[in-house]
N, C-alpha and C positions, 0 to 999 in steps of 0.2 A: 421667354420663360421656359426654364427647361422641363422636362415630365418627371413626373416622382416615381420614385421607383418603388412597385409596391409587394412587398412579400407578401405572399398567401397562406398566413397559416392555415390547413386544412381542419377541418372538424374531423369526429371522429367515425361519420356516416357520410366522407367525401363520395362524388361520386366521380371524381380524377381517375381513382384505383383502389386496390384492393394491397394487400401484402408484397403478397407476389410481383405484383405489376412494378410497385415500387425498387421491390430487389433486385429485379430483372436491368430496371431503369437504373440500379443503383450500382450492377455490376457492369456497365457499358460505361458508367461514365468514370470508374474508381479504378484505381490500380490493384491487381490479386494480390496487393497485400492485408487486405481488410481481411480481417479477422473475426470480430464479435458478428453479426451477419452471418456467419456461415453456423454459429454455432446459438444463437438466438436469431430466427428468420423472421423479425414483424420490422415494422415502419411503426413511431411512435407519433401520434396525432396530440396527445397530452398526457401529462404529469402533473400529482398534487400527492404529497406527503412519501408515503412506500409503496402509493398504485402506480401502476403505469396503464395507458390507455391506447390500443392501436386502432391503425385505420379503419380499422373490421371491427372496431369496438368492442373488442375484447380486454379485458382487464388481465393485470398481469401484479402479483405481491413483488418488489421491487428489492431481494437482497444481493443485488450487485452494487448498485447507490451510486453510479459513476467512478468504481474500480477503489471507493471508498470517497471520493470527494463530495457527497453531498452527505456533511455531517449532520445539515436539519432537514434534510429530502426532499425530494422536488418542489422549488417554486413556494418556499417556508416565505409567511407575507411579512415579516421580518427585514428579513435578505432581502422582496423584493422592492418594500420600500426603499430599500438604504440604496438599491440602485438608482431607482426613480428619483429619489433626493439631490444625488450627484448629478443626475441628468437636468434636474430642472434647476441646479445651483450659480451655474454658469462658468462650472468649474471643467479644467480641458479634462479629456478623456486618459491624454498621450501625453505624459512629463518626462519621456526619458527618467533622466537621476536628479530630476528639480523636486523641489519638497513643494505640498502644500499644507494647505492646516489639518487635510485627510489624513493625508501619508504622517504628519507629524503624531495624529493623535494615534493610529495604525502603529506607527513604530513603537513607541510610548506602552500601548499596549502589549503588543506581543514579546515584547524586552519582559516584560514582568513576567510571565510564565515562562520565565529560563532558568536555570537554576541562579538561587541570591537574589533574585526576584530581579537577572541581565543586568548584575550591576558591574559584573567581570565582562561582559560580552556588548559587541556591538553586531548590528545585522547588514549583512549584503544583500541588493534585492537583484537577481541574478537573469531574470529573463522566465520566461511564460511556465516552461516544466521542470519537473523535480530530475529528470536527466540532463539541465545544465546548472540546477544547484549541483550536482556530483562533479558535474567536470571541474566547475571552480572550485569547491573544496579539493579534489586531487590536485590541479596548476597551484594552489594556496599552500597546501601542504609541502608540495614540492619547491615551491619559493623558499618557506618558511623554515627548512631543515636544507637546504642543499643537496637533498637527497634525490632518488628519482623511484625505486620498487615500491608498490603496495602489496600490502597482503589483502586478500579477501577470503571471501568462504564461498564450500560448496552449499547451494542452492539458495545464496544469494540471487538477488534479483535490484537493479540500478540503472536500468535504462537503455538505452536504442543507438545512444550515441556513442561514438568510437571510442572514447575513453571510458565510458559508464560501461559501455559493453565490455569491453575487457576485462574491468571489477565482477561482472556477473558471470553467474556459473553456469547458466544455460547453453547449452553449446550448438543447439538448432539454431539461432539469428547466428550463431558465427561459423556457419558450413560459406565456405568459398569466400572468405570476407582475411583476407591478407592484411599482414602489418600491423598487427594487434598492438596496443600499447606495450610497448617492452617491460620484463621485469614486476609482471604481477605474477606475486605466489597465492595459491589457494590453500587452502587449509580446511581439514573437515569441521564442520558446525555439528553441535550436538544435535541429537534426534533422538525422543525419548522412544519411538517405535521401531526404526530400524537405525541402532546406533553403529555410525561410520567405521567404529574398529571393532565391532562385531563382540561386542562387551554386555551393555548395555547397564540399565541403573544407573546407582550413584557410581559405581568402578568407573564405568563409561566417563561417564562428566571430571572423575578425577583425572583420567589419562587426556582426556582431552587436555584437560587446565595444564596438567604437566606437559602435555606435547607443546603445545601453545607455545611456555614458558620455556621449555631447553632449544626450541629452535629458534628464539631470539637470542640465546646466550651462550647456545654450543658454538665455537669459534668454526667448526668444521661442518659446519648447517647448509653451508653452499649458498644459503640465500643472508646477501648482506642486507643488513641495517636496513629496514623502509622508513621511507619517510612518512606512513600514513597505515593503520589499520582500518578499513570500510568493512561496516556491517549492518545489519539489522538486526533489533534486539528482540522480534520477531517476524519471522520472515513471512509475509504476503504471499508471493506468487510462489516460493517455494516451498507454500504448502500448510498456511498458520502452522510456523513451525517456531517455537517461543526457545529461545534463549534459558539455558539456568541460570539461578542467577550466581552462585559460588562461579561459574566459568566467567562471564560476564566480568565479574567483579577481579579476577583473575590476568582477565585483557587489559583494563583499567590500568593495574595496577604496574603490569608489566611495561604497559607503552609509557604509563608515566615516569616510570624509572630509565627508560632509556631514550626518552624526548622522541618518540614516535608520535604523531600525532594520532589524535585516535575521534575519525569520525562516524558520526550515529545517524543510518539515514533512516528516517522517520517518515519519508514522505507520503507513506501508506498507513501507519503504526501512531502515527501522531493526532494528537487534540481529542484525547478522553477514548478515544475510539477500543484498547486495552483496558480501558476502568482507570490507565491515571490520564495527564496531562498528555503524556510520552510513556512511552516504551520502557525507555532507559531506568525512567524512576521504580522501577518492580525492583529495579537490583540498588539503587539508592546510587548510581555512579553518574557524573557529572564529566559531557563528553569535552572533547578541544570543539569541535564542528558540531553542531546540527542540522540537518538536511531538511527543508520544510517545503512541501506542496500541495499538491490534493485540497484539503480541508482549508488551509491558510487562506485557500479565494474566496473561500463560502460559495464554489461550484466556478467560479470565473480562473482562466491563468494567472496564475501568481508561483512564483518560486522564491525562498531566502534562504540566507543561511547564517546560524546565530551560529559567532565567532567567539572566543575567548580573545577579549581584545590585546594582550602579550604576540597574538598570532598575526596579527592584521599587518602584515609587510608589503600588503597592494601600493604601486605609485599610484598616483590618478590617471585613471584612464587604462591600467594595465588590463579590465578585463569586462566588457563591458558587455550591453544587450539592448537591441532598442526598446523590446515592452516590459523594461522592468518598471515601469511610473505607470501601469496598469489602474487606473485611478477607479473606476468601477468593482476591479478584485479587490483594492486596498478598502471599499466602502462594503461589499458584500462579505470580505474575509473579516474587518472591526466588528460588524454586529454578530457575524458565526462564532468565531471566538469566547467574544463578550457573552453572547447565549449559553454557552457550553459551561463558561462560569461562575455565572449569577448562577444559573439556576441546578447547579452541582452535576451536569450531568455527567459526569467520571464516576461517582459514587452510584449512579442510579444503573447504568452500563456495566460496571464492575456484578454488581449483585444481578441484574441481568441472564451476564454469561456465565455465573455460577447457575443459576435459576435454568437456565435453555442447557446447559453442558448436561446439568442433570437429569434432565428430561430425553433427551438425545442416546445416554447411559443407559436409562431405561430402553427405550428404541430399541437396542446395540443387545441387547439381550435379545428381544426377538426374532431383530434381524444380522445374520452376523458379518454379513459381506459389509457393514461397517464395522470394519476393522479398528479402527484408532479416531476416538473422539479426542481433539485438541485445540487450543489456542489459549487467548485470551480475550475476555470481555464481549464486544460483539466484532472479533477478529476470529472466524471458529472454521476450524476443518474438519471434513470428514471423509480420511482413508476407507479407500472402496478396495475390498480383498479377494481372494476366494478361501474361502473358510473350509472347504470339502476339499483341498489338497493340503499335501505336509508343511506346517511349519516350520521355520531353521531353529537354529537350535540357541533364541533369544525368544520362539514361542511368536515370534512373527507369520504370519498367512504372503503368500504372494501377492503382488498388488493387480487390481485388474482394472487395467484402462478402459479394457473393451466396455465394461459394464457401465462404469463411470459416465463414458460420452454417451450410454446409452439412459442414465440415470437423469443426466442433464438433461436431455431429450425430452424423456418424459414429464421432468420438474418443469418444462417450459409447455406442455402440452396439458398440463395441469394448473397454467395458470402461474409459475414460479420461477423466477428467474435467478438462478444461480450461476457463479462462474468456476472453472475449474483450476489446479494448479498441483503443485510438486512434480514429481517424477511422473513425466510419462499423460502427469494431466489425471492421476489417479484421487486426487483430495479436491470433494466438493467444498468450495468457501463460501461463507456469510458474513458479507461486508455490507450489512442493512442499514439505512438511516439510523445513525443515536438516539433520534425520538422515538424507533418503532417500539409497539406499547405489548405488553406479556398476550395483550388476546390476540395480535396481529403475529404477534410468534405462535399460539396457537394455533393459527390461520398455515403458517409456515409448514407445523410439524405434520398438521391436515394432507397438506400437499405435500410435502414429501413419503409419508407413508403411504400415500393413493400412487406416486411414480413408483414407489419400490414393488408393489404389487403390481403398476401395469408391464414391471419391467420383465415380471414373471418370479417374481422373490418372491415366498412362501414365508410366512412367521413359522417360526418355533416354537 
């Protein structure tokens, strides 16, 4: 008989260790490329809704949410029924690309919140993350036009992997990293605070839509015909930075006019997390690709990608992954989903981040080193400036990273975990469970105005 093997999960008054001891233990055994650790330092002992609980037993308000994946926050008894269920069903864990009555009723569903409720689209289920839904949408695209350039944009953000990477605009993961995918153009994304051609407003968003549109159509553009526009309809890592929607609608129109494909990664941006379903739906434009992860597991691996079926030129087997039959994701992502849409929370999110943007505005008056309040719904950023030097002459303040990493700091010494992003790492983000409720935002604004003052900020 052999021995069982038994995890320990620790309580939260282990007497194993303390934080420290953990991180210490956890930088010996990890490669220096870990990241979150250096910049949130606990060991997490347990999680239930938007708390978090460490070793030390200290509590923590939760608006990171797993980089947006836990759309109903920690350990929702929802989700974790629907795993326990599959567990005790008799059903396998691991199908590859075999169907079961899970996956059938999981497909079934998430085809209906695609636009025409996926009666044009079919779904690919692509393997564990939303950086190898991008890869096959770009190999898909490129199949499907015989083309090979993409366009992207600056301060996109797509992922880790050599082809995603190259769609993204960060250029720190690609210091010393050769042989980038060939033949990606970037293109500037609007930015209502510091706009790319130094315009800004609605001028700004016109020249953009007009650049857009004559470098697909000036025959002397130097960049031929892509097979494939990638974007986000609001960018995450780069800074809750939302899309207009007249640009948006612009892209649309142009890639449909000249058979560009034109894919929408959502992998961050998706399932009410904006106030709608998707991203895309603010502008009312209906993509070729959709890019789906994060949220789609209900906190488990899962990646897909809804296709407009005219696209789907795969032979069998052309492109494959072995945990796409994640049967555990397919049961915790059905009930996440399904939650989010019985019970309307896209409308209740939407009013939310009107509700929290407002209160944040007020903030922003007292304190000014928030510079630029932005996003969508409970997708929100906040540019950290310095307001006491000259602005350019869009009325912009310099951005200031230093402060920022120093804001995070104290937001996490205050009990508040936030992550950071755009240039430089200067925009705190709030990616909190979709349940969290107006007095747990309260709880939020508490602690962030207690970090602004430990950080040495003074109201006005």
């Amino acid at each position: 008989m052999t021995d069982k093997v038994r995890i320990d999960t620790l309580g939260a008054n282990s007497s194993n260790g303390n934080n420290q001891t953990y991180l210490a233990r956890q930088a010996e055994f990890e490669s220096n490329v870990r990241s979150y650790p250096r910049k949130l330092p606990l060991a997490i002992a347990k999680a239930q809704g938007v708390w978090i609980t460490d070793v030390e037993n200290n509590q923590y308000l939760d608006c990171l949410a797993g980089a947006g994946t836990l759309a109903l926050g920690h350990n929702h008894p929802e989700v974790l029924q629907s795993i326990q269920s599959v567990i005790a069903s008799g059903l396998p864990l691991h199908t590859l690309d075999l169907t079961t009555p899970l996956k059938d009723q999981f497909s079934e569903y998430l085809l209906s919140l695609l636009p025409g409720q996926g009666k044009d689209y079919c779904l690919q289920f692509t393997g564990p993350s939303g950086a190898d839904a991008v890869e096959a949408a770009l190999k898909l695209a490129k199949k499907y036009t015989g083309r090979s350039g993409m366009i992207s944009f600056s301060g996109g953000y797509h992922g880790m992997t050599h082809g995603a990477l190259a769609v993204t605009g960060n250029l720190g993961p690609k210091e010393a990293v050769d042989g980038m995918m060939p033949e990606v153009q970037f293109m500037p994304y609007p930015h209502e605070y510091r706009c790319p051609l130094g315009i800004g407003g609605e001028a700004g968003v016109k020249a953009l839509s007009y650049y857009f549109e004559n470098l697909i159509n000036d025959v002397e553009s130097g960049v031929r015909k892509p097979a494939a526009v990638i974007l986000e309809a609001l960018q995450g890592e780069g800074g809750a930075n939302p899309a207009p929607v007249e640009w948006l609608q612009r892209i649309r129109k142009v890639t449909k006019e000249h058979g560009i494909v034109l894919i929408l990664d959502e992998v961050q941006a998706g399932f009410c997390r904006t106030g709608k379903q998707f991203a895309y739906e603010h502008a009312g434009i209906e993509p070729d690709i959709i890019v789906m992860s994060k949220a789609v597991g209900g906190s488990l691996p899962l990646a897909v990608l809804g296709i407009r079926k005219d696209l789907d030129v795969w032979s069998p087997g052309h492109h494959t992954g072995t945990f796409r039959g994640n049967q555990l994701a397919m049961a915790a992502g059905l009930t996440t989903i399904k939650y989010l849409k019985e019970h309307n929370i896209a409308d209740k999110v939407a009013a939310q981040g009107e509700w929290l943007k407002g209160k944040l505005a007020d903030m922003q008056k007292r304190y000014p080193v928030m510079g630029h309040v932005r996003g969508l719904g409970l997708m929100i950023g906040i540019e950290i400036v310095k307001p006491h030097e000259t602005p350019d002459h869009m009325g912009s303040y310099p951005a200031d990273p230093e402060l920022s990493a120093l804001l995070q700091k104290k937001c996490f010494e205050a009990g508040l975990i936030l992550e950071r992003g755009g240039r430089n790492g200067t925009v705190l983000r709030l990616l909190p469970s979709l349940l969290i409720t107006n007095a747990e935002l309260e709880i939020f604004m508490d602690k962030f105005e207690n970090a602004l003052l430990a950080a040495g900020i003074k109201p006005v």
